[in-house]
N, C-alpha and C positions, 0 to 999 in steps of 0.2 A: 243511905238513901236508895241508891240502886243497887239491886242483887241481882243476880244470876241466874237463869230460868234453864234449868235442864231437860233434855226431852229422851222419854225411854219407851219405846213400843215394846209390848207386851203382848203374849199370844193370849194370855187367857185370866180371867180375876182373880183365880186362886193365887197362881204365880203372881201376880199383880200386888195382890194382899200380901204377901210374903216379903216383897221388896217394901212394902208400905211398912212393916212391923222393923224389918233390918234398920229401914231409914230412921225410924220413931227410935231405938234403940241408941244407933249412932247421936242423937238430939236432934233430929229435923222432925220439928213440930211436926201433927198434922192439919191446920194452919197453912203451911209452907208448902202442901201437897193437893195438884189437883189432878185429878182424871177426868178424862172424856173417852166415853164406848163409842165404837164403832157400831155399824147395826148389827142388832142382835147379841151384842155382847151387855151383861151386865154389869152395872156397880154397884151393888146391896152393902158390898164392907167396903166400898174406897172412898177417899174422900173429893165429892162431885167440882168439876169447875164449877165456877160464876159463869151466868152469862155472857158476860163483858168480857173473862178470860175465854168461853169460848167462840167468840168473835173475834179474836186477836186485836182490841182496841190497842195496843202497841203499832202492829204495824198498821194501825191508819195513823199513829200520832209521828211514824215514822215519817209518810207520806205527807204528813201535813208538813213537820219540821223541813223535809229536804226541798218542796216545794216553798215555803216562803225563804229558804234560803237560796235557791235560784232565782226566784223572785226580786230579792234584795240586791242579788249581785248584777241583774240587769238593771234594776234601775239607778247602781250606781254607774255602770257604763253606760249609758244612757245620760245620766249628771257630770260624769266625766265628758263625753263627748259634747253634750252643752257648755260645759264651761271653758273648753279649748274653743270652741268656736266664738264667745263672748268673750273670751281671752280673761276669766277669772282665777287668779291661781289660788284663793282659798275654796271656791269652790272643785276645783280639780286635785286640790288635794283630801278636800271630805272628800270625795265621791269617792278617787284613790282607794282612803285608808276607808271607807264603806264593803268596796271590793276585797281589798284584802283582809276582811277581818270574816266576809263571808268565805272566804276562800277558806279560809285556817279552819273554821268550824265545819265548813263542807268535808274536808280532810281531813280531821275528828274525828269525825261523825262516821265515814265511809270505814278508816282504819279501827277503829276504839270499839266500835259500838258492836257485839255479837249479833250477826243476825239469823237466826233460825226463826221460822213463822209456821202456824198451825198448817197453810196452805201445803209445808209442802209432806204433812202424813196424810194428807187428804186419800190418799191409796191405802196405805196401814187401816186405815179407819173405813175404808170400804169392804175391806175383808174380815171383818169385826175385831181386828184387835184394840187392844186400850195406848193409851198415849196417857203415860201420865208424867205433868212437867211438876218438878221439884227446884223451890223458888230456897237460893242460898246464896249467903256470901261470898264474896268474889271468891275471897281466900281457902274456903274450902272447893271451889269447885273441884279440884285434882283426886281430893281426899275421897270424895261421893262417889265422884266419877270411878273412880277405882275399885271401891268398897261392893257397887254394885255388880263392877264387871270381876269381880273375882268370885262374892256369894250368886250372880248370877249372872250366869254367861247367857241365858235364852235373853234376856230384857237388852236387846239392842238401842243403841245409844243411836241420837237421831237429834244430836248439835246442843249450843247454846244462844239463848236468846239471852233479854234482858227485861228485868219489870221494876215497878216503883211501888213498891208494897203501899203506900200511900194511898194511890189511886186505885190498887184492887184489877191491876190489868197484868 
């Protein structure tokens, strides 16, 4: 369900296209590959982001998740602290295991979840190079990761994020 979103700037398409055929070669679809240019640069042979990937609806679904998980966890102290003052001990113990269950997924969520976001090639991409992320399984990340930094040492690696092939972000 969730894969792994790699991110490699690129100086120029041609180079670009070459990592695109190595990867199609290895089995990563092209499907699995999106590019976004920088201005002035082209994509005639890569395969274009979506929209949605080039708005990072990830990291707003991130901001929504850690928000309503702050959210939850005040207004279980909040339910906690009413219910020590009404002296309820079923209520102080939701509220309790309400807290602590935001807790564990808040620290999850910070530790587990790869974050790299489109914000931070925003630079690469103002001097026209290409950003292109390649969406894979957890399992091969190392394999990609390698394959590209061996056949190409110019295509500098630039983190991993996470997507929901599902949703198309």
């Amino acid at each position: 369900m969730f894969n792994r979103r790699l991110y490699f700037v690129i100086s120029d398409e041609p180079q670009a296209t070459q990592v695109v055929n190595d990867l199609e070669t290895a089995g990563v679809g092209r499907q699995h590959m999106h590019a976004i240019a920088g201005r002035g640069a082209a994509l005639e042979r890569l395969p274009p982001a979506t929209e949605r990937q080039r708005q990072d609806a990830g990291s707003r679904l991130e901001r929504i998740a850690w928000t309503g998980d702050l959210t939850l966890f005040f207004l279980g102290l909040v339910g906690l602290i009413a219910s020590l003052v009404w002296a309820s001990p079923a209520g102080s113990l939701l509220s309790f295991v309400l807290m602590a269950l935001t807790l564990v997924a808040g620290v999850l969520f910070a530790m587990r979840v790869p974050d790299t976001h489109l914000d931070e090639f925003r630079g690469a991409l103002s001097h026209s190079e290409i950003l292109l992320m390649v969406d894979v399984p957890r399992q091969r990340v190392a394999e990609i990761e390698e394959m590209v930094r061996r056949r190409h040492p110019e295509a500098i690696p630039g983190g991993t994020g996470w997507t929901i092939e599902a949703l198309h972000i």
